[in-house]
C-alpha positions in Angstrom: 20.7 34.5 -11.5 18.9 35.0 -8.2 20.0 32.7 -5.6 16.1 32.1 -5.1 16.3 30.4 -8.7 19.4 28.6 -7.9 18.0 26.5 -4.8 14.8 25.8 -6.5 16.9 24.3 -9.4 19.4 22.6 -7.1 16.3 21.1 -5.2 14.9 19.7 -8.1 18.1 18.3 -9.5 18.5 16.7 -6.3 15.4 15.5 -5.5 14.8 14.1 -9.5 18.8 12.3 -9.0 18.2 10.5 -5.8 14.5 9.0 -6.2 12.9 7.2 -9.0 8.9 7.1 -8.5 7.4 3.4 -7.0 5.7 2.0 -9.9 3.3 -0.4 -9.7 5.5 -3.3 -11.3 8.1 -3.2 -8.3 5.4 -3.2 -5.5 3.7 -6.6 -6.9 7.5 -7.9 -6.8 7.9 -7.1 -3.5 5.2 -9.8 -2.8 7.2 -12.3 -0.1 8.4 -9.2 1.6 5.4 -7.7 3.4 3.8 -8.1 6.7 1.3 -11.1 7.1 -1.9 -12.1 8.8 -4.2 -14.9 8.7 -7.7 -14.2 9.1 -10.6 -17.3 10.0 -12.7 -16.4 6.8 -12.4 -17.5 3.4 -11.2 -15.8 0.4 -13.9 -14.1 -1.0 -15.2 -12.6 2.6 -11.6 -11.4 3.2 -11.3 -10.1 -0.7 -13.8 -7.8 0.7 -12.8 -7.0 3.5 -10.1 -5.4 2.1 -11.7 -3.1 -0.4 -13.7 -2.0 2.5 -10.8 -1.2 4.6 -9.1 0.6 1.9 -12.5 2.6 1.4 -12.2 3.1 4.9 -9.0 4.8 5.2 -9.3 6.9 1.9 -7.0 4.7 -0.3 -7.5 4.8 -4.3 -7.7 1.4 -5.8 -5.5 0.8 -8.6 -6.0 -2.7 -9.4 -8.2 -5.3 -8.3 -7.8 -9.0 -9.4 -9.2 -11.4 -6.9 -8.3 -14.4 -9.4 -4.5 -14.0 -8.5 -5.1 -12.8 -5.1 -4.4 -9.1 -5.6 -5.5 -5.6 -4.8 -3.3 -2.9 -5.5 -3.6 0.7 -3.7 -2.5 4.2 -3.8 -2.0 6.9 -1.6 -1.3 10.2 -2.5 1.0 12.9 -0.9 0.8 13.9 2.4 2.9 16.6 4.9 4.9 13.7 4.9 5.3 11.2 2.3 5.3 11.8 -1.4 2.6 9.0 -1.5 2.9 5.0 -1.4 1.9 2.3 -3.4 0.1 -0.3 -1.5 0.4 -4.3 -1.8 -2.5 -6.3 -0.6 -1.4 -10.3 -1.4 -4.3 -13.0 -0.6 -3.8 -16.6 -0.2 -5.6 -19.6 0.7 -4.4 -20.6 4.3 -5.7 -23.7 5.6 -9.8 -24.5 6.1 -11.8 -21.2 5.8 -9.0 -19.2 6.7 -6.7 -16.7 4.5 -3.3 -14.9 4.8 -3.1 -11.6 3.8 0.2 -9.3 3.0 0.8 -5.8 2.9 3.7 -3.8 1.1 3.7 -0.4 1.1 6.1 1.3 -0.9 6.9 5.0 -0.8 6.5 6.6 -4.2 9.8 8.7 -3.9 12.3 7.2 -1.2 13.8 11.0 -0.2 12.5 12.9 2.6 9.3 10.0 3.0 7.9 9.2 6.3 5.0 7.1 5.2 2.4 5.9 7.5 2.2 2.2 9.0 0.4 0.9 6.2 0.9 -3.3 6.7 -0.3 -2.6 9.9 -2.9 0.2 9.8 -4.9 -2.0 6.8 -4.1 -5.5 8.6 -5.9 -3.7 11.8 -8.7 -2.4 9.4 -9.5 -5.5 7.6 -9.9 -7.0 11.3 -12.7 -4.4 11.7 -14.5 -4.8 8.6 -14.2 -8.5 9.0 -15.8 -8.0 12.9 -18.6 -5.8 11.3 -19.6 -8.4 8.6 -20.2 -11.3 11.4 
């Protein structure tokens, strides 16, 4: 066997043994374990806000239920991250005002370097909130 063939096989062994694929399941029950923000608008205008923001920074939507205060996202692979599942947790914080968390959760965990999602979307949801004033 050509040592060519060999690495690719090790590689994938390896790879496939050491990282099991974020599903969408374990990134709703990482909710509690993000980063949080409260924004001075009410639910519906931050609901919004933050399909905008994910629109805005090229993110797919993979589920979307503003009843229970949740939007999933995904992102796919990058140079350097084999993609991340997003988090985005609504609640009711006070007068007019709501607190919104972000998890992000790398798809594979080996060789990932994700971007800052909880904070790039927190900063983006601040702009689309800015714009809709």
């Amino acid at each position: 066997m050509k040592p060519s063939i060999v690495l690719i096989v090790f590689l994938g062994v390896l790879l496939g043994g050491c990282a099991s694929p974020k599903t969408v399941q374990e990134v709703k029950a990482a909710q509690g374990q993000g980063v949080t923000r409260v924004y001075q608008a009410g639910s519906a205008q931050v609901h919004a806000a933050v399909l905008a923001a994910a629109k805005a920074k090229g993110l797919e939507v993979v589920e979307d239920d503003p009843a229970k205060g949740r939007v999933i996202l995904s992102h796919g692979v990058t140079a350097l991250s084999w993609g991340e599942k997003i988090g985005v947790f609504l609640k009711p914080s006070g007068a007019n005002a709501t607190q919104v968390e972000v998890v992000s959760k790398p798809v594979m965990e080996t060789l990932n370097y994700p971007p800052d999602w909880p904070k790039i979307m927190l900063d983006q949801i601040d702009v689309e909130l800015k714009q809709a004033k």
